[in-house]
MIKE-673614 format. One line per field, with one value per residue (C-alpha): residue number from 1; residue in one letter; x, y, z. Coordinates in pm, 1 decimal. Layout:
MIKE-673614
num <- [NUM, ...]
residu <- [A, ...]
X <- [X, ...]
Y <- [Y, ...]
Z <- [Z, ...]
END
This chain:
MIKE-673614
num <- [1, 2, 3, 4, 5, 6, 7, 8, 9, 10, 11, 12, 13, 14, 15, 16, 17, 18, 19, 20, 21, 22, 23, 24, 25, 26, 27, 28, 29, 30, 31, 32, 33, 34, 35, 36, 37, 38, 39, 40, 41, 42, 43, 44, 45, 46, 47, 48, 49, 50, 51, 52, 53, 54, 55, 56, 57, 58, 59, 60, 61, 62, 63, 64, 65, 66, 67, 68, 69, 70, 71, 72, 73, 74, 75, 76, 77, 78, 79, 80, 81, 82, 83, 84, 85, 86, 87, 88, 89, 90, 91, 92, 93, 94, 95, 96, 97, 98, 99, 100, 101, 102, 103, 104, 105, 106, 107, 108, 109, 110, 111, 112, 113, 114, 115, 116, 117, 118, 119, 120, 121, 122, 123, 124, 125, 126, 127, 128, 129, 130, 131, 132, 133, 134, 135, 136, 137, 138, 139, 140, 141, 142, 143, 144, 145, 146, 147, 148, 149, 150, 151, 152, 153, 154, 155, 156, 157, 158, 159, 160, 161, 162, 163, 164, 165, 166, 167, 168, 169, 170, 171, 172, 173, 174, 175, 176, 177, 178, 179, 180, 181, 182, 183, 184, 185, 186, 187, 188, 189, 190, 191, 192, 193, 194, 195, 196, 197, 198, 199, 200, 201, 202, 203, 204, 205, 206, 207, 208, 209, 210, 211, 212, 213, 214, 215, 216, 217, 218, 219, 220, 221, 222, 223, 224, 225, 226, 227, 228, 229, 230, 231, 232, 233, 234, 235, 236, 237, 238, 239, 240, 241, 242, 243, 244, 245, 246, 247, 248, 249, 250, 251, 252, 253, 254, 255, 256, 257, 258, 259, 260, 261, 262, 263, 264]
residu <- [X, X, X, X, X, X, X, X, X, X, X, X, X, X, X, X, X, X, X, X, X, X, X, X, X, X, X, X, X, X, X, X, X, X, X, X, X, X, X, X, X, X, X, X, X, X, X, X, X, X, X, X, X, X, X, X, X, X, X, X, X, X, X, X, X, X, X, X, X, X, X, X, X, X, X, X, X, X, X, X, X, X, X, X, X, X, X, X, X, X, X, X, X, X, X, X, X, X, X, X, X, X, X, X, X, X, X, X, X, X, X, X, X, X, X, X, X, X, X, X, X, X, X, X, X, X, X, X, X, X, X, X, X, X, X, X, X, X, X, X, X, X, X, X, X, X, X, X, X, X, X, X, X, X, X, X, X, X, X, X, X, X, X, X, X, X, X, X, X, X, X, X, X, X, X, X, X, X, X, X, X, X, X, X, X, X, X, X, X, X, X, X, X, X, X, X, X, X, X, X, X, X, X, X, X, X, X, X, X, X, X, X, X, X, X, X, X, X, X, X, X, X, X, X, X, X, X, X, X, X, X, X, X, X, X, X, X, X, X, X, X, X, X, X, X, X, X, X, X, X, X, X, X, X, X, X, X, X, X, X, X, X, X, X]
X <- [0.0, 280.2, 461.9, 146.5, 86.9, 506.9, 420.3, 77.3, 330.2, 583.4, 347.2, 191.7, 515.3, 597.8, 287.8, 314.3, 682.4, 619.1, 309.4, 548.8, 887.0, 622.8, 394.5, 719.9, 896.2, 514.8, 514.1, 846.0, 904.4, 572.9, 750.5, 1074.0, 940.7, 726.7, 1043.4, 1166.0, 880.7, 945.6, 1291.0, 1422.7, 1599.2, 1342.5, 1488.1, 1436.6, 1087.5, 1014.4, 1137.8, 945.2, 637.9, 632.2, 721.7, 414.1, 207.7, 280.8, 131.1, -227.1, -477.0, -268.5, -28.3, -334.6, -367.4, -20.2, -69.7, -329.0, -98.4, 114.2, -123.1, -115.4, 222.4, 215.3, 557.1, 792.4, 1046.6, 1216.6, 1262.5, 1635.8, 1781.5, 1458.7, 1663.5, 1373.8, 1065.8, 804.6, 580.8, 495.2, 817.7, 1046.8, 1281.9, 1413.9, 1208.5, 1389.4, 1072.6, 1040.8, 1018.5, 804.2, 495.5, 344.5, 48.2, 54.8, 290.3, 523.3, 750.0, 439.9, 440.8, 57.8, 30.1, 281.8, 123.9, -242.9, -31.5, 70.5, -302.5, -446.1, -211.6, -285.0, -640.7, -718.7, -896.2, -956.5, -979.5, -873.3, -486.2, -360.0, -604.7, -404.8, -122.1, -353.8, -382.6, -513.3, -827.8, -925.2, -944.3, -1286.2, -1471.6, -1222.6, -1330.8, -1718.9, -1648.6, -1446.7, -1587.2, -1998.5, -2131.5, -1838.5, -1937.2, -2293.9, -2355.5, -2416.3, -2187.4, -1849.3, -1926.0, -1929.6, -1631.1, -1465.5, -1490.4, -1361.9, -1017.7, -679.8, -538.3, -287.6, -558.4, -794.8, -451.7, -446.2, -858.2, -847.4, -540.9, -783.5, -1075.4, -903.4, -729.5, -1072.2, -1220.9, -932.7, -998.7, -1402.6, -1366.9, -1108.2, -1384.5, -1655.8, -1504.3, -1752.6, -1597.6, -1197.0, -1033.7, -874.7, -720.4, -915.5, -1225.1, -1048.8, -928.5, -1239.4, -1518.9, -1207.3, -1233.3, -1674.2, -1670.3, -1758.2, -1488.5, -1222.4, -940.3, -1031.3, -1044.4, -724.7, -546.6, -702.6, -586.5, -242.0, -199.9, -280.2, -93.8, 242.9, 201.0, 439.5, 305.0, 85.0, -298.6, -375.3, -628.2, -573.6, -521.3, -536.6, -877.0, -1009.4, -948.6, -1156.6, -1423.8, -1474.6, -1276.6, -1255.3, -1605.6, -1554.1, -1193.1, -1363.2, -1653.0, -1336.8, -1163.6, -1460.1, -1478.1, -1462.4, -1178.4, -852.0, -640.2, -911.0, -947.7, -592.8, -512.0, -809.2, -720.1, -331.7, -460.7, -694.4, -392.8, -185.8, -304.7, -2.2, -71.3, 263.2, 81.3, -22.6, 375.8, 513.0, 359.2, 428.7, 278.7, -43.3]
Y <- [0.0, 242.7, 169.2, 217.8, 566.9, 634.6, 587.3, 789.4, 1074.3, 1068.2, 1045.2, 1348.0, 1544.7, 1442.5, 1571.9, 1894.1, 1963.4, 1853.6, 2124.7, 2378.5, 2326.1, 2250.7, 2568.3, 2824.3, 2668.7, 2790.9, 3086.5, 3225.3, 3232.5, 3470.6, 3726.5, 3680.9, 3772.9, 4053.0, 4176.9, 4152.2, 4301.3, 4606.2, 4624.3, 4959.4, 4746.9, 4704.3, 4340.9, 4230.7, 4337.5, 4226.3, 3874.5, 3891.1, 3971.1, 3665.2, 3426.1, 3576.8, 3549.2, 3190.4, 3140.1, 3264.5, 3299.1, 3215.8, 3545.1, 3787.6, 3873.3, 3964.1, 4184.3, 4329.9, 4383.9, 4606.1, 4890.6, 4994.9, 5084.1, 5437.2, 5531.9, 5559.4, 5395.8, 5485.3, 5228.0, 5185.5, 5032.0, 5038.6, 5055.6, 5160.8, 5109.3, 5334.1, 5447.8, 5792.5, 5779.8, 5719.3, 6024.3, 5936.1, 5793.1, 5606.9, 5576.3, 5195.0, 4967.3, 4799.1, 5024.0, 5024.1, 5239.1, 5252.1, 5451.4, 5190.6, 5422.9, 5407.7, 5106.6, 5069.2, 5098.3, 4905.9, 4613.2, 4717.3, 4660.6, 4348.5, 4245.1, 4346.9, 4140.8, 3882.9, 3878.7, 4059.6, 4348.1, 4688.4, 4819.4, 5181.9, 5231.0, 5347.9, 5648.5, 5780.6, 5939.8, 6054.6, 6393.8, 6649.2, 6724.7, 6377.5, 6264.2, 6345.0, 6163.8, 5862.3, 5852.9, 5886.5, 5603.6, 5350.6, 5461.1, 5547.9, 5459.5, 5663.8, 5959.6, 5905.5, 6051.7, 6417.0, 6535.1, 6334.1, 6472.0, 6817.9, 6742.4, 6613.9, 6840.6, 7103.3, 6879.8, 6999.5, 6775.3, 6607.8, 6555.2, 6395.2, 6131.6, 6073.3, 6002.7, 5737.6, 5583.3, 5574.5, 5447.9, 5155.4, 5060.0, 5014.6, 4872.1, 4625.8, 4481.7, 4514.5, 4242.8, 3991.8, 4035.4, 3951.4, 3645.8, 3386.1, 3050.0, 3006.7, 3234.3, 3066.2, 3239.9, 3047.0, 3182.4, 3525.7, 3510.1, 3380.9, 3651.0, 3914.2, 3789.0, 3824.4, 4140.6, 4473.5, 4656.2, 4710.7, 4684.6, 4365.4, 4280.9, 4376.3, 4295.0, 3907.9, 3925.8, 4044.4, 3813.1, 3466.9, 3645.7, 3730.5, 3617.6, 3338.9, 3293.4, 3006.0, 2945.4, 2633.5, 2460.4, 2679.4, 2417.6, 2362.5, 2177.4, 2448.4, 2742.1, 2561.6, 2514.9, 2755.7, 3108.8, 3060.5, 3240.8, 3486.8, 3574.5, 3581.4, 3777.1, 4003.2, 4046.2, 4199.1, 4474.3, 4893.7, 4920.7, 4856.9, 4702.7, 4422.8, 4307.1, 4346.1, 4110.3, 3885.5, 3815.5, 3781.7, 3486.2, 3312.4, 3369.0, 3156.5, 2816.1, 2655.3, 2795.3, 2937.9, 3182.6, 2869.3, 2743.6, 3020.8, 2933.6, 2671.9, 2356.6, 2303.0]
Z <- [0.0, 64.3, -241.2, -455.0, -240.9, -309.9, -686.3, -687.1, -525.4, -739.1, -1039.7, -916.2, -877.7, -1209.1, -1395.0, -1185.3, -1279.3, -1644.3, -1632.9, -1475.9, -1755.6, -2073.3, -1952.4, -1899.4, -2253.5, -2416.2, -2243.0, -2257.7, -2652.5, -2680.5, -2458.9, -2623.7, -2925.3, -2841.4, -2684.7, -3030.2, -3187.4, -2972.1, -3077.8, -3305.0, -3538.5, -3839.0, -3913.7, -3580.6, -3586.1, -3897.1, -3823.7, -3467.6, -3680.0, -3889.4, -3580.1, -3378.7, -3698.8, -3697.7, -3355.7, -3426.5, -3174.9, -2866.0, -2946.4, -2957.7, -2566.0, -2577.0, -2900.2, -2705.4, -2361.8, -2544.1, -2730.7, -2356.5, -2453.2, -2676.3, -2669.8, -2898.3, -3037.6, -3366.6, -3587.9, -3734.1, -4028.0, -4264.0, -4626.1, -4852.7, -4614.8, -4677.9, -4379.4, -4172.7, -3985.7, -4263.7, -4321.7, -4664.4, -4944.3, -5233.6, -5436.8, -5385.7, -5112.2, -4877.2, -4813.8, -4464.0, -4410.0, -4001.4, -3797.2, -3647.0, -3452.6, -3205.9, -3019.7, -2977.8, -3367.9, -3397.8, -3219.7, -3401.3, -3711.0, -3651.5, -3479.7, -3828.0, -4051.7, -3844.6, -3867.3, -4194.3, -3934.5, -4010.3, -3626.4, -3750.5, -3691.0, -4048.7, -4051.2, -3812.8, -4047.9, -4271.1, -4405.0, -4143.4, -4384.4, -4390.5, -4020.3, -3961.3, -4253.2, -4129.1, -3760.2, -3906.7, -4147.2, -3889.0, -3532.1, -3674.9, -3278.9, -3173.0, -3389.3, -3438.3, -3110.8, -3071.8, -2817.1, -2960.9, -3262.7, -3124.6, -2927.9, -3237.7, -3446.6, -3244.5, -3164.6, -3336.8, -3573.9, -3335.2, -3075.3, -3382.8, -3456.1, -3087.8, -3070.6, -3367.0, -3184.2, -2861.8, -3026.5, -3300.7, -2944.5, -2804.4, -3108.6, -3100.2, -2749.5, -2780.8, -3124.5, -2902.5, -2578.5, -2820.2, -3001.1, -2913.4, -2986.0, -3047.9, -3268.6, -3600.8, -3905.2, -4220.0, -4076.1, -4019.5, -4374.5, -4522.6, -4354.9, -4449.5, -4845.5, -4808.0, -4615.2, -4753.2, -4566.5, -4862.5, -4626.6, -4508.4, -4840.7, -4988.3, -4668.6, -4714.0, -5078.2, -5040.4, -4727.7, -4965.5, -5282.4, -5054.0, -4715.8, -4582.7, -4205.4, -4162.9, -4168.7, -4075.3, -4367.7, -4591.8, -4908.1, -5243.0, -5186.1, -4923.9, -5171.5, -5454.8, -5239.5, -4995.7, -5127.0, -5553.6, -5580.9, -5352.7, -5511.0, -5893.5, -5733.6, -5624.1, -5951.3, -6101.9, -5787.7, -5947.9, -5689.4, -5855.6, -5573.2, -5498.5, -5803.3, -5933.0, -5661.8, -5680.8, -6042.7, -6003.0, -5769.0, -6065.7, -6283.4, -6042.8, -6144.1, -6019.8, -5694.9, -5619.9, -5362.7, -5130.9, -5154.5, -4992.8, -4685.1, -4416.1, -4506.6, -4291.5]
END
């Protein structure tokens, strides 16, 4: 009887320190790399992104942890990257549309590549003139109500940058609160493709005609039958950058898009 109660022990103590090691070696890389992420070397950051991007759902608290975080730090080393904190342009390049000397952006940035979102966080460069028809368009609860729209309007244009950062960090952390069942990118990528929010779209797109960060199930045999109408229905759109990229995907009949991504 004592031996068997020895055993149940140490079988106990086992499972607890296996928890313990397994839990901190899952835990630990997700800091690491936000750590990373928040680095001021652009290759570091970029190479952070795509790790993070591989872990889906399970790295989105964390993305969320650190739009508390709206300080800045001024990216380094960005060759020819285009984006509102660049201070030389070479006329090509990588184009980013979000303001990723801002750590919150930063980490909305990365939240919407990952989910093919549009929470708000590129209208914040935009030009001054354009800020309010952008916070009607993205934030209409926000702005449908009388006295924010008073108060808005009457905001300088660096207070206006600072709302939309306020309210796409908001709009962020409402969406992951509201997520009823557990989070997975296919589904993100297909209700991105059959939106009507043109961002979504293009982001969705440009993610499966470029993007080499995983989504589990996405196939050969899932794109025939669950995106291929959606993406024709696409390349017929008036906007230009949908449907140039819907129908660079139909052209791709090798599917040389789905190779540059991790095999599911």
């Amino acid at each position: 009887m004592r031996l068997i109660m020895k055993k149940s022990v140490l079988y106990l103590a086992l499972c607890l320190l296996a928890q313990n090691l397994f839990g901190n070696v899952k835990g630990e890389p997700i800091k690491q790399l936000m750590g990373e992420f928040l680095s001021s070397d652009w290759p570091v950051v970029l190479a952070a992104k795509e790790k993070i991007e591989n872990l889906g759902s399970e790295s989105i608290p964390e993305i969320l942890r650190i739009m508390d975080d709206c300080r800045v730090n001024k990216l380094e080393n960005t060759g020819d990257l285009i984006f509102p904190g660049a201070e030389k342009y070479y006329g090509h390049g990588q184009i980013i549309d979000y303001d990723i000397d801002n750590i919150c952006v930063r980490a909305g940035w990365l939240l919407e590549e990952l989910t093919f979102n549009n929470f708000g966080f590129s209208g914040i460069h935009l030009p001054a003139e354009e800020l309010i028809g952008f916070i009607s368009k993205t934030f209409p609860d926000y702005y449908g109500i009388q006295t924010n729209r008073n108060n808005t309007d009457k905001l300088d244009e660096t207070e206006k940058r600072k709302l939309i950062r306020t309210l796409s960090i908001e709009k962020a952390k409402k969406w992951w609160q509201a997520v009823a069942k557990p989070w997975n990118r296919l589904t993100a990528l297909e209700l991105s493709l059959k939106s009507t929010d043109e961002k979504r779209q293009v982001k969705a797109l440009f993610y499966m005609r470029n993007g080499k960060t995983a989504c589990k199930g996405l196939t050969q045999k899932f794109y025939k039958s669950k995106l291929e109408k959606t993406v024709m229905k696409l390349s017929k759109s008036e906007t230009n950058r949908v449907s140039e990229n819907a129908k660079l995907i139909m052209l791709d009949s090798d599917f040389d898009w789905l190779s540059l991504k991790p095999v599911n």
